[in-house]
N, C-alpha and C positions, 0 to 999 in steps of 0.2 A: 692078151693084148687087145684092145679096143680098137676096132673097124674104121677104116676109113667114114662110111658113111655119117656114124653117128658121131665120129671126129665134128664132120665138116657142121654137122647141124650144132653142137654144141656150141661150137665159137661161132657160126651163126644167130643163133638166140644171145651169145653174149653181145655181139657189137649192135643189133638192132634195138631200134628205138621202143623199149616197151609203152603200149597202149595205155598200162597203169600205173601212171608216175612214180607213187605210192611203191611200188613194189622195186623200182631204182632204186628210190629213197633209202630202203631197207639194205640192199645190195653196194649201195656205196657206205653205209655204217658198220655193214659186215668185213668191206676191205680195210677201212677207218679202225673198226674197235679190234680185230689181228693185227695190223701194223704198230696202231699204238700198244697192246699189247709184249709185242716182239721190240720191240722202242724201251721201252720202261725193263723189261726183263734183263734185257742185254745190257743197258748204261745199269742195272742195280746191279747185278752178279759181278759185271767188271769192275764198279767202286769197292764192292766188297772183297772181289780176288787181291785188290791194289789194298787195301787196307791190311788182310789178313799177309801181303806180303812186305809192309812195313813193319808190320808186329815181328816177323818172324826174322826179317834184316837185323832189325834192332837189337831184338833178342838175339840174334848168333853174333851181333858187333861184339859179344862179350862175354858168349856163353860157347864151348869148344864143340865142332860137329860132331867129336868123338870123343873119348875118354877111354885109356889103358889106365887100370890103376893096380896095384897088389890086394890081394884078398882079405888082408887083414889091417886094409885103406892104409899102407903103408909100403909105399914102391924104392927100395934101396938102390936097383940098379937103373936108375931112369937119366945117364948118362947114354951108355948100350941103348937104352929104347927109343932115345930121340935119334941118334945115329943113324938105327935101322930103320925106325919113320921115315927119315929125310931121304932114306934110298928108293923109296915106294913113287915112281912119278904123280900119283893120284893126289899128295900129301904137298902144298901149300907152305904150313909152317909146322912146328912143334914146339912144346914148351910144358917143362913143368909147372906143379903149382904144390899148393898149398890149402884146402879151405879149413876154416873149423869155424863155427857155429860160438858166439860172445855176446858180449853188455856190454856196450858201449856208453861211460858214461862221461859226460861233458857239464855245459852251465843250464843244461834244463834237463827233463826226466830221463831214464836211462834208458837206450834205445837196443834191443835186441838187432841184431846183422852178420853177414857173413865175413869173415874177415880172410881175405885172401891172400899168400904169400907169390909172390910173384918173382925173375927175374928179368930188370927190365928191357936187359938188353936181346931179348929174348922174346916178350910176351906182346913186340909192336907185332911180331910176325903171327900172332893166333888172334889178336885182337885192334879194337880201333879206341883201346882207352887213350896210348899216344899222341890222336887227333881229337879226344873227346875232351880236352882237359880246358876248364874254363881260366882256372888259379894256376900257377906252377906248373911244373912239368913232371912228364914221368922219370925222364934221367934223377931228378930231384932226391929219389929216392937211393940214398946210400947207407949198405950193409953198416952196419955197429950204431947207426945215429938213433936207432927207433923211429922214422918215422914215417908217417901217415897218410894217404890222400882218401878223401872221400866223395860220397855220392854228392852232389851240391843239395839233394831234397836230405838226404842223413844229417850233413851240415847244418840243417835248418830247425831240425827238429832237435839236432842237439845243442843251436846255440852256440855254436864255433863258426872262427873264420880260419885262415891259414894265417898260422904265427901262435893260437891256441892249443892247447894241451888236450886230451883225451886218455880216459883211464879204460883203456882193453881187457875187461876181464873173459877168460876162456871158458869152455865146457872141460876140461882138462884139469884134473887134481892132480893134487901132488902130497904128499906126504908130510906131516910137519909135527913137532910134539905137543899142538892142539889139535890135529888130528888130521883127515884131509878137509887141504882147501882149494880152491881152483887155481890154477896159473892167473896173474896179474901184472898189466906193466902199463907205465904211461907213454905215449906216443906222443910227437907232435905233430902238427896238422901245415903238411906242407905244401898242397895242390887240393883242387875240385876238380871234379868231371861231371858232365851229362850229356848221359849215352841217348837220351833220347825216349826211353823206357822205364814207368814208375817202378819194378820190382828191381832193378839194378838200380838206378839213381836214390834209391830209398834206403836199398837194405844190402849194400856191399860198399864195404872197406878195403883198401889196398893196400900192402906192406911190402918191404925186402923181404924175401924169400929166406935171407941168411937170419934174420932180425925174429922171423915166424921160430925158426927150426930153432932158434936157444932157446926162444921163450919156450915151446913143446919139448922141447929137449929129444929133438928126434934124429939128431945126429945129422945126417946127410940123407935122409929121408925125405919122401915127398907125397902127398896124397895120389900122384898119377902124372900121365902126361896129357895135354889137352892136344887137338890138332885141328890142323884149319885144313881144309881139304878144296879143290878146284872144282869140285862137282858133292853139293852137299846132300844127295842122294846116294850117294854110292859110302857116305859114312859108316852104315854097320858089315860094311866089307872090307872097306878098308882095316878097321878098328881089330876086327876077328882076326885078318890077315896078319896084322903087327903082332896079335896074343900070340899065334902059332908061329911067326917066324923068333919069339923070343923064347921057343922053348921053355913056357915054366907055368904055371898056374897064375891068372892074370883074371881080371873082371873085366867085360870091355862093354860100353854103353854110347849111345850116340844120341842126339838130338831129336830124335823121332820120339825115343821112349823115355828123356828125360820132361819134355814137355808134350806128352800122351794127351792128359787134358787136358791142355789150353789148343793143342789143332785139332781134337775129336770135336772140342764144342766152337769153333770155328766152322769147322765143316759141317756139323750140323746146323748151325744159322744160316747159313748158306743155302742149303739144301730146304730148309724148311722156309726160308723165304723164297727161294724159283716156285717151290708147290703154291704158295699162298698168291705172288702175280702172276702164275699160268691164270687162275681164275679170270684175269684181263683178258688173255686168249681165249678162252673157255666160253666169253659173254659175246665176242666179236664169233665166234662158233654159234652160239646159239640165233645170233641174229642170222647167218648163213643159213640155220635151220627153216628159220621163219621165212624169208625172200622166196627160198626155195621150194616150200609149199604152196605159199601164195605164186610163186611163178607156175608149180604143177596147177594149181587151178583154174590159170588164166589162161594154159596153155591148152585146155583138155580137146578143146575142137582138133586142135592142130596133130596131139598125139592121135588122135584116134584116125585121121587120113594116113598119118605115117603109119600105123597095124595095119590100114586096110591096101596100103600101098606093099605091104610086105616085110615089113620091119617087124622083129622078133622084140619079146617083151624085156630080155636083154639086151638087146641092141637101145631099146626106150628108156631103160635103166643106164646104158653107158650116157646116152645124151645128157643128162641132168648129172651124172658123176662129172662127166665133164668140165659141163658148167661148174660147177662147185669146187672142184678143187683148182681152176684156173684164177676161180676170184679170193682162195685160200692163198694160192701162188702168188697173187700180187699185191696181197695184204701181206704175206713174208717177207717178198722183197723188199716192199718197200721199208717196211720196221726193223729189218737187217739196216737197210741204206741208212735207216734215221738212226736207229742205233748206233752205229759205228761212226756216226757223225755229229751227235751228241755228246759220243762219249771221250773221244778225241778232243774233243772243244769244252771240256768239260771246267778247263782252268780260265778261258778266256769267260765263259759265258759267267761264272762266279765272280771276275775283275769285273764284269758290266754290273750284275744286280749290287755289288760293294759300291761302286762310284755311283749309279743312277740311286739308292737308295741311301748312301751313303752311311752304312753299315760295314762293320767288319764283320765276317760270319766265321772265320776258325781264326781268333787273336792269340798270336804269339807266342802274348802273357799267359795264354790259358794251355792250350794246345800245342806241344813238340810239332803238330804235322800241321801246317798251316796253308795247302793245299789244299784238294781232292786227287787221291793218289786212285790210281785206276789200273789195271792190268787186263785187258782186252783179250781174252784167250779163244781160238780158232775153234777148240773145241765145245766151248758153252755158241758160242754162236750156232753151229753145225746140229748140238742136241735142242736148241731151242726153236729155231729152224724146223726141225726134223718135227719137233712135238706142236706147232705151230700147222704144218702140213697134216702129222695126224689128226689131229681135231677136226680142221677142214674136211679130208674125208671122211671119218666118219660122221658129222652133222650133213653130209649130202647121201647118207645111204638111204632113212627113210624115206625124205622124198621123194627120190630115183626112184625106189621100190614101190609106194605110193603111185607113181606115175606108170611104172609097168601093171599094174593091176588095173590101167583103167581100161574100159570094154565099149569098141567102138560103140556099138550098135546105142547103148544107154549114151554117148556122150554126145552123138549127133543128131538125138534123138526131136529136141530144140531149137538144132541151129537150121 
């Protein structure tokens, strides 16, 4: 713990008027370039958290937290398993499904997609395609009629509107006396949707559930059941939990490790952006280096009365720690304060440079998210914070120690 005495002289030397302008100078760009540092860290991490938590909204709008399916991607009793889903309070909605992997071909080139069997009175509770639907509706979709809703960017590329025809061919053979050939049917195209997300608005098709299971001919069969859960961390517990309370041999997978790589290389962006604008904090440190030496050399008369007055070469080391991490301290604060107030106003200050510039900067036309979405987390503040004060102290140890080293007898030896 650091002594009163050298307490008091530290924030002493802080509030007095230095002799050598020059060396303020320095000390007020060392509070400047950590503030702005801790300012720019905090609004980037937070646009980036908000961003990687629009990706991952989007994506679970349409994609199940969990997934129970049979082992041989073929679940018969998935009556029973929604049932006992629905009893689990952690468990939101349930709902079977259907995927298989097709060519879908329309009035331009043939577009590979996944084509999904759904039940619709059923799949509003695991999903937001219900409220996603630009064309039609999802009721729309009735067992025996064949037909279809698509992604509105798959619409695009295949050249249909609703009211068009689309030829569904499968991954799924079948048997024939030219030999095998894949299941094929035509659908009609009776709704769009967009989810907001180019690998679903691109590359997923929608069907009746009963309409899937003739064409595959898989009986009363389904690929799984999907689930929507109230707390989408606790999905590979849940998921496990439903395999064992069904007694039987089941595969169960959740949203963590269905999309592995797209949040590993999220959070690596992340993480390798914080390291690359610490280097901000890093430069507002090194200038704390500089002040603080030039402050130990403006100071040297004065340390060498405090040695001769009885102050220990640690006690002349705490004084300049002092200093240094007080002016580290208030380069933190205040780059929290701007941070957080930056980044909060993040929507407003974007409305001003669009009207004074009169520019759109995220149009519409181009862009699903036409904000700056942000998500402000306690914890990046705290570690940025925290590495912000690091730095501070350690750019005040040489100096401190520089300054205990020095020896009255040489320093008075001129004055």
């Amino acid at each position: 713990m650091f002594k009163p005495v050298p307490v008091a002289i530290g924030l002493r030397y802080l509030r007095a008027k230095r002799r050598n302008g020059f060396i303020s100078f320095i000390s007020l760009a060392s509070v400047l370039g950590i503030a702005l540092g801790v300012t720019v860290l905090i609004t980037t991490l937070s646009v980036m958290s908000g961003f990687q938590r629009e990706i991952r909204d989007r994506l679970l709008s349409m994609t199940a937290h969990a997934t129970v399916s049979g082992v041989d991607d073929t679940l018969h009793d998935w009556r029973h398993a929604v049932d006992v889903a629905m009893q689990d309070p952690r468990v939101a909605g349930a709902a079977p499904y259907i995927d298989v992997q097709s060519l879908l071909n329309g009035n331009r080139e043939p577009q590979g997609a996944m084509v999904r069997g759904v039940l619709p009175e059923q799949e509003r509770h695991v999903s937001v395609l219900a409220s996603s639907m630009k064309r039609g509706r999802l009721d729309d979709l009735v067992p025996g009629r064949f037909e279809i809703l698509l992604g509105q960017d798959l619409a695009l590329w295949l050249g249909v509107r609703v009211g068009d025809e689309v030829s569904v061919t499968t991954s799924n053979f079948q048997g024939t006396p030219l030999g095998a050939l894949p299941r094929a049917k035509r659908f009609k195209v009776v709704g769009l949707f967009a989810v907001g997300h180019n690998d679903i608005d691109r590359n997923l098709a929608v069907v009746h559930m009963d309409d899937l299971q003739r064409l595959l001919r898989l009986g009363d069969g389904v690929t799984g059941v999907r689930l929507k859960l109230h707390d989408m961390d606790q999905a590979w517990n849940v998921a496990r939990d439903l395999a064992l309370n069904l007694r039987g041999v089941y595969r169960v997978s959740d949203w963590t490790r269905e999309n592995a790589n797209l949040y590993q290389s999220l959070k690596m962006e992340k993480t390798v952006m914080g390291i690359l604008l610490s280097l901000i904090i890093a430069m507002g440190a090194f200038n704390l280096v500089n002040s603080q030496v030039m402050l130990v050399t403006d100071k040297q008369a004065d340390i060498a009365i405090l040695r001769t007055l009885g102050l220990t070469p640690r006690g002349v080391m705490q004084v300049f720690v002092v200093q240094g991490v007080l002016i580290g301290l208030m380069g933190t604060v205040l780059g929290v304060i701007g941070g957080v107030l930056l980044t909060t106003n993040l929507e407003r200050i974007l409305e001003v440079i669009e009207s004074v510039f009169h520019v759109t900067l995220l149009p519409s036309d181009v862009y699903y998210i036409t904000g700056l979405p942000y998500d402000l987390q306690a914890s990046d503040v705290v570690v940025i914070a925290g590495v912000a004060l690091v730095m501070s102290l350690l750019a005040t140890i040489y100096p401190a120690w520089r300054a205990a080293r020095t020896h009255p007898a040489e320093a008075l030896r001129y004055e």
